[in-house]
C-alpha positions in Angstrom: 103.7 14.8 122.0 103.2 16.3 125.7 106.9 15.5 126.3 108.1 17.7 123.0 105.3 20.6 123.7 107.3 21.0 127.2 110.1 21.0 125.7 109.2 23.1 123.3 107.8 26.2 125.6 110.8 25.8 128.1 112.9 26.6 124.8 111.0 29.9 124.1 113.5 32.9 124.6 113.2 35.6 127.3 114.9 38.6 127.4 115.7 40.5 131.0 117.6 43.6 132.0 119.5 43.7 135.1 121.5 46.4 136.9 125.1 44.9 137.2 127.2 47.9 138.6 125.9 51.0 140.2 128.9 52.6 141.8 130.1 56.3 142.2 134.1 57.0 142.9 136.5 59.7 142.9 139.9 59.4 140.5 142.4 62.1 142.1 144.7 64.3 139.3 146.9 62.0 137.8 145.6 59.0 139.0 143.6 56.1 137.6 140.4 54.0 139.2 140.2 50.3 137.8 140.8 48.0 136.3 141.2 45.9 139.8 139.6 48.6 141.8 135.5 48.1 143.2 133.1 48.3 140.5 135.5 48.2 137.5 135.2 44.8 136.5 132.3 42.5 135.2 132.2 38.9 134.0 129.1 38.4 131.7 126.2 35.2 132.4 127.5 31.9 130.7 124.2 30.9 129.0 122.3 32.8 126.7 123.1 36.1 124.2 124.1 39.2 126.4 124.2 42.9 125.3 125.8 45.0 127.6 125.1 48.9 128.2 126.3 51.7 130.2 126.3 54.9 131.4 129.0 57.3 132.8 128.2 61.2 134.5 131.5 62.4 135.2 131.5 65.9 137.2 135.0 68.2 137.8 137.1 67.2 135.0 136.5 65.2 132.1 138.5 61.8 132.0 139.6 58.8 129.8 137.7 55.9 129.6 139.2 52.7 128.4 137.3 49.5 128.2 139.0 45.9 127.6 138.1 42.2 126.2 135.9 41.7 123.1 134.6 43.3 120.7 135.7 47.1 123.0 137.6 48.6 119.7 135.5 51.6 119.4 136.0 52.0 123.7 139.2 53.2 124.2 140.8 56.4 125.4 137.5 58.1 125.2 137.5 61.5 126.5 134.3 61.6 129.0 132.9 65.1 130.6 129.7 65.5 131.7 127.8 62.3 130.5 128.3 59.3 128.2 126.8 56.2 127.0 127.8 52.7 125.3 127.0 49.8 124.6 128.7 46.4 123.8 126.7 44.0 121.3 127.1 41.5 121.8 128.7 41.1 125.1 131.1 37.8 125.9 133.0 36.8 128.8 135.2 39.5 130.9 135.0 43.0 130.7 137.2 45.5 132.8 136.5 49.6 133.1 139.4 52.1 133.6 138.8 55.5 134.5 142.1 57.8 133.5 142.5 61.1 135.0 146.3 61.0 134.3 146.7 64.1 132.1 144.0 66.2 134.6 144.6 69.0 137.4 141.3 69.0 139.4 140.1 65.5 140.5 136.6 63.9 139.0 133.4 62.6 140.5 132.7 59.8 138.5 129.3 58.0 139.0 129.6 54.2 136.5 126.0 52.3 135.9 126.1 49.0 133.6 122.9 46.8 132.7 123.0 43.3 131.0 120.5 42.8 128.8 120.2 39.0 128.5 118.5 36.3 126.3 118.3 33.0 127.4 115.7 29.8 127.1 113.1 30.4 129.5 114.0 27.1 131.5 116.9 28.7 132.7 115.1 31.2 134.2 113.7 28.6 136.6 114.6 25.6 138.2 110.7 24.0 138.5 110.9 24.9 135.0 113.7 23.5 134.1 113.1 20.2 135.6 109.7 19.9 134.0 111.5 20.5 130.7 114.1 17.8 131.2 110.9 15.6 131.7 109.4 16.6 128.8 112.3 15.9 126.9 113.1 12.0 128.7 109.6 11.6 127.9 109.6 12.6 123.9 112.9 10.3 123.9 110.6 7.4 125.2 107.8 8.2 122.9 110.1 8.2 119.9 112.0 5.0 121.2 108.2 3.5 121.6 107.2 4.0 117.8 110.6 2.9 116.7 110.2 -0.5 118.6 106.3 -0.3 117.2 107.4 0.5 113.9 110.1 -2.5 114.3 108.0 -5.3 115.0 105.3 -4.5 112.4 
C-alpha cells in the first residue's frame, strides 16, 4: 500500500507558467522577421498538456502576424497595431512566428512575449521525486506479486 500511495501523489498534476520568449525587434518596410530569425520559433515540453499564450505591442506601423503548426487556423495574416493577444489550446509540438511588414512604408517596433502554461505529473517536476515514485511503484509491483504467490499456495 506505501508503494501505490507514492505512486499515487507523484501522479497528482501541477500546473506552471513559464516565460518562453521575451524578445523586442525591428521589421524594416517591406520586409519580414521570422520564421528562422531570433525569437520566432518555439518547440513545446514533450510530457504533459501545454497551453500556449502570447502577447505582441507593435509600435510605428501595424503588421501581419502569421503563426504556423497545429491547431494556428484562427492565427494567420492578422493585422496587429498597437497590442494583441492569443492563445493556442492546446499547444503541440513546433510553433513558428512571422512578423509581415511587406505591404508597410514606415518600419515597426515590435516587442513578442510567449508563456507556456504546462500540466504535467508532479514527478516530473523533480528528479528526487521521481525516483521515489519509481520505488513506490517497484514496490506495489512486489506487493501485488506477494499476495498473488500467497493467494497461490493457499
Amino acid at each position: 500500500m506505501l508503494g501505490l500511495g507514492v505512486l499515487l501523489v507523484s501522479s497528482i498534476p501541477v500546473t506552471s507558467t513559464e516565460e518562453v520568449i521575451n524578445t523586442s525587434f525591428t521589421v524594416s518596410p517591406g520586409g519580414k522577421y521570422g520564421p528562422n530569425d531570433a525569437g520566432t520559433g518555439y518547440h513545446t515540453r514533450i510530457f504533459g498538456k501545454s497551453v500556449l499564450k502570447g502577447e505582441l505591442t507593435v509600435e510605428g506601423e501595424g503588421i501581419y502576424l502569421d503563426v504556423g503548426f497545429y491547431n494556428t487556423e484562427h492565427l494567420r495574416n492578422i493585422y496587429v497595431k498597437g497590442r494583441y493577444a492569443f492563445v493556442i489550446d492546446p499547444a503541440d509540438d513546433l510553433y513558428v512566428f512571422t512578423f509581415d511588414n511587406t505591404r508597410g512604408k514606415t518600419e515597426s517596433l515590435v516587442r513578442f512575449r510567449l508563456e507556456e502554461v504546462w500540466t504535467r505529473p508532479m514527478a516530473l517536476g523533480s528528479p528526487p521525486l521521481f525516483v521515489t515514485a519509481a520505488i513506490g511503484f517497484l514496490v506495489f509491483l512486489a506487493g501485488l506479486v506477494a499476495l498473488a504467490v500467497a493467494y497461490l499456495r493457499s
